[in-house]
PyMOL commands that place a pseudoatom at each C-alpha (Angstrom):
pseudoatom trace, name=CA, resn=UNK, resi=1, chain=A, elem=C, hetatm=0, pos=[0.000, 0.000, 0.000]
pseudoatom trace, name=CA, resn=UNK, resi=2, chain=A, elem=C, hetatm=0, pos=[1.518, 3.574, -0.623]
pseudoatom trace, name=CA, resn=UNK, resi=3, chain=A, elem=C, hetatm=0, pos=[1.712, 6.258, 1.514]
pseudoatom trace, name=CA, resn=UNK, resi=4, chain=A, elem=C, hetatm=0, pos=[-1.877, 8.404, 2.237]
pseudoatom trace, name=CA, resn=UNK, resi=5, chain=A, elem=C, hetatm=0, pos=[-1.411, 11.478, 0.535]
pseudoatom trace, name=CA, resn=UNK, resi=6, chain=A, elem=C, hetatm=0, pos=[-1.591, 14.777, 2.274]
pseudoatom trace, name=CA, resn=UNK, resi=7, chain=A, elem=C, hetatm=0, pos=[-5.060, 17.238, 0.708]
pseudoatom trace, name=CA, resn=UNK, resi=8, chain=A, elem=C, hetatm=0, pos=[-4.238, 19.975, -0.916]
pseudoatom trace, name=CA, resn=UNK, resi=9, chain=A, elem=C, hetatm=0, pos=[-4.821, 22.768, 0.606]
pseudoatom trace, name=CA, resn=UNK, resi=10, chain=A, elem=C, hetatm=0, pos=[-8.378, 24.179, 0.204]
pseudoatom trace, name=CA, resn=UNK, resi=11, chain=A, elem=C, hetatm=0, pos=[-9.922, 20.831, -0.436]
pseudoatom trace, name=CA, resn=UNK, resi=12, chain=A, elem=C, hetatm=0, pos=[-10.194, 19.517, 3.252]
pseudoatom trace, name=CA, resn=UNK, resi=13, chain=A, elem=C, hetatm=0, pos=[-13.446, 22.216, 3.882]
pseudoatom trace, name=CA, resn=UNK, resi=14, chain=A, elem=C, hetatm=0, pos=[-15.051, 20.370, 0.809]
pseudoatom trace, name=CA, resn=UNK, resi=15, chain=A, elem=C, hetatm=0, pos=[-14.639, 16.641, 2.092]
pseudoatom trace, name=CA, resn=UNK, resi=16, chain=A, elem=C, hetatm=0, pos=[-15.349, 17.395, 5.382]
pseudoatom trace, name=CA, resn=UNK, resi=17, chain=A, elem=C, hetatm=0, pos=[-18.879, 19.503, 3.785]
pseudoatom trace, name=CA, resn=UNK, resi=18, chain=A, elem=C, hetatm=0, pos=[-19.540, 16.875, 1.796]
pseudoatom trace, name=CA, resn=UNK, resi=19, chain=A, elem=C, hetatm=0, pos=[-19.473, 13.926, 4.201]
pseudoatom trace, name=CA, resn=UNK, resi=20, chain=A, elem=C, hetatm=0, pos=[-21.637, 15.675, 7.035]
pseudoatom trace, name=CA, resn=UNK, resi=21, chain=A, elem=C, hetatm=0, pos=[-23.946, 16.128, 4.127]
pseudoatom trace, name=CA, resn=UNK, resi=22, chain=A, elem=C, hetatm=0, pos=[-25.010, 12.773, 4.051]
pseudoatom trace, name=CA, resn=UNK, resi=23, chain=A, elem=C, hetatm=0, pos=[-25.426, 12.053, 7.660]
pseudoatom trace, name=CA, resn=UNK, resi=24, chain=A, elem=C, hetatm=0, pos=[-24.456, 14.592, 10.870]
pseudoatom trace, name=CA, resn=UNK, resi=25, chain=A, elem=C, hetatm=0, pos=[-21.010, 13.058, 12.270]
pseudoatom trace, name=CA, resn=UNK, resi=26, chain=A, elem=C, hetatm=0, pos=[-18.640, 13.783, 14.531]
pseudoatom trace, name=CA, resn=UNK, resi=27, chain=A, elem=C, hetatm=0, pos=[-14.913, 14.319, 14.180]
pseudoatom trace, name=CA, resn=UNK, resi=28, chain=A, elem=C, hetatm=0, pos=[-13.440, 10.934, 14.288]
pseudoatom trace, name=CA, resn=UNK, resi=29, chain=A, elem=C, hetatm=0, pos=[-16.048, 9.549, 12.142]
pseudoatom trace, name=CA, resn=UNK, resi=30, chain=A, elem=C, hetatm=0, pos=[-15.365, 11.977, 9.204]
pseudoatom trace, name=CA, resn=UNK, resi=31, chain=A, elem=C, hetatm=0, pos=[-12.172, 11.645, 9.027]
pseudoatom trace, name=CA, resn=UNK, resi=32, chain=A, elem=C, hetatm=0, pos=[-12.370, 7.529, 8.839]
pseudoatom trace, name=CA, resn=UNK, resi=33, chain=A, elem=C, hetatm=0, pos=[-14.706, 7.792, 6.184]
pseudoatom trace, name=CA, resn=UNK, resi=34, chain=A, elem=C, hetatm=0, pos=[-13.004, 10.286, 4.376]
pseudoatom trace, name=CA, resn=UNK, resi=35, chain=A, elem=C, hetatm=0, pos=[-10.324, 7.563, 4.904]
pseudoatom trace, name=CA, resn=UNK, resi=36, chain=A, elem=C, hetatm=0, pos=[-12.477, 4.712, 4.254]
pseudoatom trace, name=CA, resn=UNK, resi=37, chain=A, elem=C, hetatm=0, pos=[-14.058, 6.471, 1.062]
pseudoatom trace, name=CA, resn=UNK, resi=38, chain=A, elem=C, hetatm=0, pos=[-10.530, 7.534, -0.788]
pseudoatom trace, name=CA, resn=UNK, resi=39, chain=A, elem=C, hetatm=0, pos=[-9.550, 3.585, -0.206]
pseudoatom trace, name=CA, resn=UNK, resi=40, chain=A, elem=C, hetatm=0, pos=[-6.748, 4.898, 2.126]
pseudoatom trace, name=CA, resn=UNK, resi=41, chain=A, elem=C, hetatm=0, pos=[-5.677, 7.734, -0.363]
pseudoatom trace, name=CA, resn=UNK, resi=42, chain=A, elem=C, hetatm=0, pos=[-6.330, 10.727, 2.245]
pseudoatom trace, name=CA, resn=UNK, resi=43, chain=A, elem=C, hetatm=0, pos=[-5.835, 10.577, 5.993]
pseudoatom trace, name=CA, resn=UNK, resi=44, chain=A, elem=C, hetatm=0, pos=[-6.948, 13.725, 7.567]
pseudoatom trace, name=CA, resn=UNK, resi=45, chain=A, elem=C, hetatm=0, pos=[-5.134, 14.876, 10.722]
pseudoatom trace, name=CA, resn=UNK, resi=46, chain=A, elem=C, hetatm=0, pos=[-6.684, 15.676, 13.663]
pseudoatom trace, name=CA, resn=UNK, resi=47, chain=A, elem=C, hetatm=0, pos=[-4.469, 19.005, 14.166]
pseudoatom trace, name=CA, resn=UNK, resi=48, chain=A, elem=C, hetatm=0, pos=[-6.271, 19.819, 10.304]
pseudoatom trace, name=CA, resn=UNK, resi=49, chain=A, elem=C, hetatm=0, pos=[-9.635, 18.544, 11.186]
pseudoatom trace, name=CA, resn=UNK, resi=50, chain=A, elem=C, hetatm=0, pos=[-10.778, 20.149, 14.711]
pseudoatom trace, name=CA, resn=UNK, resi=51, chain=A, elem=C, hetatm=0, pos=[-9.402, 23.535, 13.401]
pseudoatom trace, name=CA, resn=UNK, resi=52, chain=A, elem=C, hetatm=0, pos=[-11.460, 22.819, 10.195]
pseudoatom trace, name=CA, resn=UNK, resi=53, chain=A, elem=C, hetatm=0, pos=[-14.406, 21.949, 11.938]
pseudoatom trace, name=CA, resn=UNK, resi=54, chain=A, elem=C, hetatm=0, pos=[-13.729, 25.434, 13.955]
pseudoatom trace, name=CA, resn=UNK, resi=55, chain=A, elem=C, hetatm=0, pos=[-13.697, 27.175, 10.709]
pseudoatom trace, name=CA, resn=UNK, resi=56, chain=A, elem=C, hetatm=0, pos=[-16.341, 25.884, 8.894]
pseudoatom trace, name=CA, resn=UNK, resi=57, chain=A, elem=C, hetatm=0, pos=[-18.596, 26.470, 12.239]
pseudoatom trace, name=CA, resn=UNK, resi=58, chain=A, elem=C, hetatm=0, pos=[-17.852, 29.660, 12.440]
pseudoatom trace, name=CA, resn=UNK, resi=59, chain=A, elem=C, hetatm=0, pos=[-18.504, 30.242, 8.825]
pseudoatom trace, name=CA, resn=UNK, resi=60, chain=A, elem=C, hetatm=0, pos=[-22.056, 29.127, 9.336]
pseudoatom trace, name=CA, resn=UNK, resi=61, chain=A, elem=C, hetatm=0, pos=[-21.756, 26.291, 6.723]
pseudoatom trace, name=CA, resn=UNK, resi=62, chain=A, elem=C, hetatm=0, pos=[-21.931, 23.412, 9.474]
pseudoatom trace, name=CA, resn=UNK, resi=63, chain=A, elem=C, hetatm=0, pos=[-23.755, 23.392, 12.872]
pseudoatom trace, name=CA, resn=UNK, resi=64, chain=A, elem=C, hetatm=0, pos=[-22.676, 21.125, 15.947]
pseudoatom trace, name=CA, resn=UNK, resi=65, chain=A, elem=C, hetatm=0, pos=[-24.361, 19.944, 18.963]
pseudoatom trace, name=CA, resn=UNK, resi=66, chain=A, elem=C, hetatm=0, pos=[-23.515, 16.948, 21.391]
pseudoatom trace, name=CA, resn=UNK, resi=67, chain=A, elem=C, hetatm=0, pos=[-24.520, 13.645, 21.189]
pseudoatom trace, name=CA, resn=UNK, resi=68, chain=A, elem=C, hetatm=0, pos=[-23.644, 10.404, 22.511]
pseudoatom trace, name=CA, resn=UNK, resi=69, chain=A, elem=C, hetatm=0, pos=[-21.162, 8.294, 20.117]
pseudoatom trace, name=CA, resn=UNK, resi=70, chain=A, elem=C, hetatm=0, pos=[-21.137, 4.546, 19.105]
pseudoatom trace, name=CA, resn=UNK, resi=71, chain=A, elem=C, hetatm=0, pos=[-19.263, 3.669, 22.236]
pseudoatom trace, name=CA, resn=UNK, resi=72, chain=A, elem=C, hetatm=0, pos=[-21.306, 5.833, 24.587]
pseudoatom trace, name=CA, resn=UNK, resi=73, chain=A, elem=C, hetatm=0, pos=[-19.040, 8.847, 24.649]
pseudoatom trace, name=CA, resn=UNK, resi=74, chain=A, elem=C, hetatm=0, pos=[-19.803, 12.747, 24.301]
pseudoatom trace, name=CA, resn=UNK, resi=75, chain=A, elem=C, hetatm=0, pos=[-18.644, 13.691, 20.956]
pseudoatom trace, name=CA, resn=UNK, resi=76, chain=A, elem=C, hetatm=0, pos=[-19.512, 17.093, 19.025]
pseudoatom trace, name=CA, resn=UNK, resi=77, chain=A, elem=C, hetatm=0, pos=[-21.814, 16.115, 16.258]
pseudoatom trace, name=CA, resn=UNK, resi=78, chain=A, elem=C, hetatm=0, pos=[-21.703, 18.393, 12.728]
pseudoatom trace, name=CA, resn=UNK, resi=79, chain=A, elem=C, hetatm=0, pos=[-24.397, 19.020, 10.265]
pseudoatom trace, name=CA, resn=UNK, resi=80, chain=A, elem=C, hetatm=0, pos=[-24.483, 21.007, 6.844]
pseudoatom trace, name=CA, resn=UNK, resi=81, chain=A, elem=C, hetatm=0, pos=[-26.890, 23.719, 7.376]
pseudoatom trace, name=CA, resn=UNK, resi=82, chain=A, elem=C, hetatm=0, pos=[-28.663, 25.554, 4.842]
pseudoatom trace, name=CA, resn=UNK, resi=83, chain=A, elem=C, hetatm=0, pos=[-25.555, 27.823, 3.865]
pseudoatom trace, name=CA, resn=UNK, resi=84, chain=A, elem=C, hetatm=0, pos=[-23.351, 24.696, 4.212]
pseudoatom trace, name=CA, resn=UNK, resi=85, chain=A, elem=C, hetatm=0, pos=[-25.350, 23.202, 1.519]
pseudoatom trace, name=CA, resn=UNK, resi=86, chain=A, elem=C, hetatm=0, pos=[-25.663, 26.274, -1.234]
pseudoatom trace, name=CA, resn=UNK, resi=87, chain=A, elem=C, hetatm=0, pos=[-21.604, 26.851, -0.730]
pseudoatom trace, name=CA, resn=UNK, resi=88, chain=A, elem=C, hetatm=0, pos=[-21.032, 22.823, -0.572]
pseudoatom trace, name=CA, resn=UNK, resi=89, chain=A, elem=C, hetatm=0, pos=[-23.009, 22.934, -4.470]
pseudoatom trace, name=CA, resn=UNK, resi=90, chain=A, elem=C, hetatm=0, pos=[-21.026, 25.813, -6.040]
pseudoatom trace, name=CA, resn=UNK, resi=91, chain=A, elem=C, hetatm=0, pos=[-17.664, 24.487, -4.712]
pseudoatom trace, name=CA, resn=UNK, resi=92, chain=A, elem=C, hetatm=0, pos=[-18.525, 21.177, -5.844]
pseudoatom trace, name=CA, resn=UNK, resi=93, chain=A, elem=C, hetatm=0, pos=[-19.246, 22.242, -9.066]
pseudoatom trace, name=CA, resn=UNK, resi=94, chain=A, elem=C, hetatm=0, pos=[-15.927, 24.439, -9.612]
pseudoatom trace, name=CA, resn=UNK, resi=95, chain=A, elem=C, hetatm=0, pos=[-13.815, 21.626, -8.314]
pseudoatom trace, name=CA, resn=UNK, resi=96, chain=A, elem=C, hetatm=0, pos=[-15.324, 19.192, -11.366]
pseudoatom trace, name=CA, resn=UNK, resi=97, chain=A, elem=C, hetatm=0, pos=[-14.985, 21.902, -13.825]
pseudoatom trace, name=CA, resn=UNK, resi=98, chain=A, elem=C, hetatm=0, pos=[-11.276, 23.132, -12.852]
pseudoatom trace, name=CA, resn=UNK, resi=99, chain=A, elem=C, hetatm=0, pos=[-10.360, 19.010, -11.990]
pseudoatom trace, name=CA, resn=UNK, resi=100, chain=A, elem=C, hetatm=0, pos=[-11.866, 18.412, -15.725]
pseudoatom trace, name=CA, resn=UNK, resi=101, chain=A, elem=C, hetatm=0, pos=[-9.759, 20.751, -17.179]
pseudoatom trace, name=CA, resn=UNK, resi=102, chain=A, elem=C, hetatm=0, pos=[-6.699, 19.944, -15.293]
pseudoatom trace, name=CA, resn=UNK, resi=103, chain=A, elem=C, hetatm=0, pos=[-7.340, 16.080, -16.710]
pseudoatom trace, name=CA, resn=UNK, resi=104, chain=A, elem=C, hetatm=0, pos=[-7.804, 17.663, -20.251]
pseudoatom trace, name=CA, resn=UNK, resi=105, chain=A, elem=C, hetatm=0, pos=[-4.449, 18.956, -19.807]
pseudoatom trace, name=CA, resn=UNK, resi=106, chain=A, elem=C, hetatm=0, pos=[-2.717, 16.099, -18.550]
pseudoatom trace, name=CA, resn=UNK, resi=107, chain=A, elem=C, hetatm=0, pos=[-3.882, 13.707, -20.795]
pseudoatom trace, name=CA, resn=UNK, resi=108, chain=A, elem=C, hetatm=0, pos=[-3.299, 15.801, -24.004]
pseudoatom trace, name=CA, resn=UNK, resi=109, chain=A, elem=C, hetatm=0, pos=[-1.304, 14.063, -26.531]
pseudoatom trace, name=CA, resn=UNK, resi=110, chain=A, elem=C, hetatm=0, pos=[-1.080, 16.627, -29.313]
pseudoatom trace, name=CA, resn=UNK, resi=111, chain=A, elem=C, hetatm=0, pos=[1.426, 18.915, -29.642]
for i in range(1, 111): cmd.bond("trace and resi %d" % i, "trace and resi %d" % (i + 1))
show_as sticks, trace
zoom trace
């Protein structure tokens, strides 16, 4: 297996928007699935996630509240909110156009 690759900066705030979009979660669990989802190809750190989560909080885009985890402890659970979701669907959609174009590029065999 190869090394996980570190995220580019910038692109953290869209995994971790688009994985509490599908279900509210708290820290530990989004980064394992982010984890679990790239097949091992991105680990997120929790010295980049919590201040992530701070960020992205204070930015209105996700909400938190506590809840009781799997295994019975108090963990912070985070939800997209309204916001969350509009600025989750435009960055979406500008990382598929510019990652299209960058593929264009790369895969261009004409001189």
């Amino acid at each position: 297996m190869s090394k996980p690759t570190d995220l580019v900066q910038g692109t953290l705030d869209l995994l971790i928007l688009k994985t509490v979009a599908l279900e509210p979660m708290h820290g530990w669990g989004i980064a394992q699935r982010i984890q679990f989802i790239s097949k091992n190809a991105l680990q997120v750190r929790q010295g980049a996630l919590y201040p992530a989560l701070h960020r992205l909080e204070q930015q209105g885009w996700i909400h938190a509240e506590w809840g009781d985890s799997e295994n019975n402890r108090r963990a912070k659970y985070y939800s997209l909110t309204r916001a969350g979701r509009k600025y989750l669907e435009k960055e979406q959609a500008q990382w598929e156009r510019l990652s299209s174009a960058i593929g264009l590029v790369l895969n261009s065999t004409q001189s």
